[in-house]
C-alpha positions as CSV (number, residue, x, y, z in Angstrom):
1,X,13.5,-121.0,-38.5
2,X,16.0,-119.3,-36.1
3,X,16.8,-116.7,-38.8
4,X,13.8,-114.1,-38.9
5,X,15.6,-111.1,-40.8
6,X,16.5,-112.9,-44.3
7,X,14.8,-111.7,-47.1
8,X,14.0,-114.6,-50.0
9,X,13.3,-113.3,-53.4
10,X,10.9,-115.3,-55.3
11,X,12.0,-114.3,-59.0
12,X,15.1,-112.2,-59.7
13,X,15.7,-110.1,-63.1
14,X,17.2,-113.2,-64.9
15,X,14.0,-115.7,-64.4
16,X,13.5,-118.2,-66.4
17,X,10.2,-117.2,-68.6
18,X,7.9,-120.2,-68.1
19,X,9.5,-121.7,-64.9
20,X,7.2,-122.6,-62.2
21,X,6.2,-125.8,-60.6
22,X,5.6,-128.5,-62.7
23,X,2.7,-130.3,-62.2
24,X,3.9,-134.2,-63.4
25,X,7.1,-136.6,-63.8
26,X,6.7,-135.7,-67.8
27,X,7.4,-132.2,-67.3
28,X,10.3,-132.5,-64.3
29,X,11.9,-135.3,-67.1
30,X,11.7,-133.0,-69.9
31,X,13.5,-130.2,-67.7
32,X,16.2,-132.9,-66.9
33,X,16.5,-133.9,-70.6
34,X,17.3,-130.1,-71.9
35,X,19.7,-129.8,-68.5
36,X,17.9,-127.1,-66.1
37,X,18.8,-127.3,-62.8
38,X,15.5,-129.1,-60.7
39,X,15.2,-128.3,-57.3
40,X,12.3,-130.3,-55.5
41,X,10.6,-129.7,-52.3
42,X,8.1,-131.1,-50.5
43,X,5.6,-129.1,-48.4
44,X,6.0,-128.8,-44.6
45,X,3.2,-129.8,-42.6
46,X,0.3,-129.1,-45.3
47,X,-1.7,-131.2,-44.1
48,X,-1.5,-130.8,-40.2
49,X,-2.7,-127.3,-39.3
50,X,-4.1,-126.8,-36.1
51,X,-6.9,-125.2,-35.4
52,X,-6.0,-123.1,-32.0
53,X,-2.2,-122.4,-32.5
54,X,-0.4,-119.7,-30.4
55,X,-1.9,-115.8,-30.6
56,X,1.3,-114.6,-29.0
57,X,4.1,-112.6,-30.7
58,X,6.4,-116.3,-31.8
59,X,9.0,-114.5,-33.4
60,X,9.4,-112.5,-29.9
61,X,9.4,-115.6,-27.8
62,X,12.1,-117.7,-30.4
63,X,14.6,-114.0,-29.9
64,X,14.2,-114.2,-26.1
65,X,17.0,-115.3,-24.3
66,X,15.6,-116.7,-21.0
67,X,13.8,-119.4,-20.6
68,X,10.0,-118.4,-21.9
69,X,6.8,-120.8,-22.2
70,X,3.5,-119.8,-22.8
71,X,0.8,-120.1,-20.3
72,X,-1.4,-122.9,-19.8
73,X,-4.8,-124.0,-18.3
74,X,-4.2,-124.4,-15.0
75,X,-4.9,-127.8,-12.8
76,X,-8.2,-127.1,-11.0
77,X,-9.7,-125.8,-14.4
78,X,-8.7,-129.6,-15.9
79,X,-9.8,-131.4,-12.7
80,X,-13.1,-129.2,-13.2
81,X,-13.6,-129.9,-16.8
82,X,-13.0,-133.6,-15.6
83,X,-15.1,-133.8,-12.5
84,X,-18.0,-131.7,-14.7
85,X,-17.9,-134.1,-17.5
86,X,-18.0,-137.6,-15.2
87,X,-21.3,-135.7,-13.5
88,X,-22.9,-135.4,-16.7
89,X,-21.4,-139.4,-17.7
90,X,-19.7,-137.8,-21.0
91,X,-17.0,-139.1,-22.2
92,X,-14.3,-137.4,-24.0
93,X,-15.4,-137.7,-27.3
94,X,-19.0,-136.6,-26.5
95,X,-17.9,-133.6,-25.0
96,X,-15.9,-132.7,-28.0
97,X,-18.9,-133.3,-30.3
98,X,-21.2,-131.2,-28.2
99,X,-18.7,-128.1,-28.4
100,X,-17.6,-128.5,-31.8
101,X,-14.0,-129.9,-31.3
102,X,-11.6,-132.5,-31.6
103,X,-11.5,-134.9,-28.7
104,X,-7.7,-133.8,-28.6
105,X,-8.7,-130.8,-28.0
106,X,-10.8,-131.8,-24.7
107,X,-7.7,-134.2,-23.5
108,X,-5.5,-130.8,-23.6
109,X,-8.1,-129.0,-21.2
110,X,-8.1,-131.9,-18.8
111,X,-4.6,-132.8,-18.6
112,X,-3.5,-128.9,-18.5
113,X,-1.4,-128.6,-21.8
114,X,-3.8,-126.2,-23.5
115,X,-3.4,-122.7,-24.2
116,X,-6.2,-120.4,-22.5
117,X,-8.7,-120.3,-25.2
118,X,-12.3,-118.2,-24.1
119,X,-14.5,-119.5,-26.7
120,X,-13.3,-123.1,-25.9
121,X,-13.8,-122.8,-22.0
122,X,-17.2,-120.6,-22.6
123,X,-18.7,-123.6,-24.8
124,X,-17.6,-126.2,-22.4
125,X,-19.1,-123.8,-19.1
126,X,-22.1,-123.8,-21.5
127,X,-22.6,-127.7,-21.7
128,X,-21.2,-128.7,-18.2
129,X,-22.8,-125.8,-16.5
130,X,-19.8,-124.9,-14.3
131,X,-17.6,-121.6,-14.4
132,X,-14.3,-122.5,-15.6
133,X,-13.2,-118.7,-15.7
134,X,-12.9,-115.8,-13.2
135,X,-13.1,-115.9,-9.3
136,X,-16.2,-118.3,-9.3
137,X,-14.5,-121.3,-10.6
138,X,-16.3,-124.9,-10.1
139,X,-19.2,-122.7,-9.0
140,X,-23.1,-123.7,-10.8
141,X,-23.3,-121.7,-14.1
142,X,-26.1,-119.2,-13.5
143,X,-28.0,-119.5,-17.5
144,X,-29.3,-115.4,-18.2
145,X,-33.3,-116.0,-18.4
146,X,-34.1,-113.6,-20.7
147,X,-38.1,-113.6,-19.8
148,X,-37.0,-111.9,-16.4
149,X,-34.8,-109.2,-18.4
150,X,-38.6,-108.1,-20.4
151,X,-41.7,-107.5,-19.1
152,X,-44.4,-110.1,-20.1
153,X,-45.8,-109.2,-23.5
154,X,-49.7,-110.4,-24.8
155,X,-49.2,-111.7,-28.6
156,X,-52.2,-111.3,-30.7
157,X,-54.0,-108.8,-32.6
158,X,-54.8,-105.5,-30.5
159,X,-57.9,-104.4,-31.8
């Protein structure tokens, strides 16, 4: 992981025509019976991906000598995301269902170990109706009425 520059070659000049991964224990004993070398590995975290990992430059941050961390939500935006949710009597779990997330995701926000993430805190201003962003925080989320952006408009046939 530390090691950013090596270069791994897949398959070289002399590969082996036909190697690959083998798909069962007949095919891995039939390798062993005419004596290839077997190499097995397992895969790393297939199933755990998140879904909102880091957008910043990693490889940058793991180079850095100092001591670097990447910035989090602060505490009055997870005491607002808390105070917002009680008002509406949400728990944890509904919140996350109304935006679309994991209820992990909504502990991170409220307990400040969350990376800044726009669409997240948009969706959860959307359903609490507070400003988490900008210099209005914890202020009433004004909703855009569209019927006052257009001039009242008769439907119907105009004959």
């Amino acid at each position: 992981m530390s090691d950013w520059d090596t270069v791994t070659i897949i398959r070289g000049k002399n590969a082996i025509r036909g190697a690959g991964a083998a798909k069962s224990n007949a095919a891995v004993n039939a390798a062993r019976r005419r004596g290839e070398a077997i190499a097995t590995e397992e895969k790393y975290g297939g199933g755990g991906n998140k879904q909102h990992g880091t957008q910043l430059n990693t490889m940058k941050l793991d180079q850095e000598t100092e001591e670097l961390k990447h910035n989090t939500v602060s505490m009055d935006v997870g005491k607002l995301i808390q105070k917002g949710r009680q008002a509406k009597n949400l728990t944890q779990k509904d919140l996350a269902t109304k935006i679309n997330e994991k209820p992990q995701v909504v502990i991170e926000f409220e307990s400040s170990k969350a990376l800044p993430n726009a669409a997240i805190l948009a969706k959860m201003e959307r359903i609490l109706d507070i400003k988490l962003r900008g210099k209005d925080k914890g202020k009433p989320l004004v909703p855009k009425d569209k019927d006052k952006a257009k001039p009242a408009v008769a439907k119907g046939k105009g004959k």
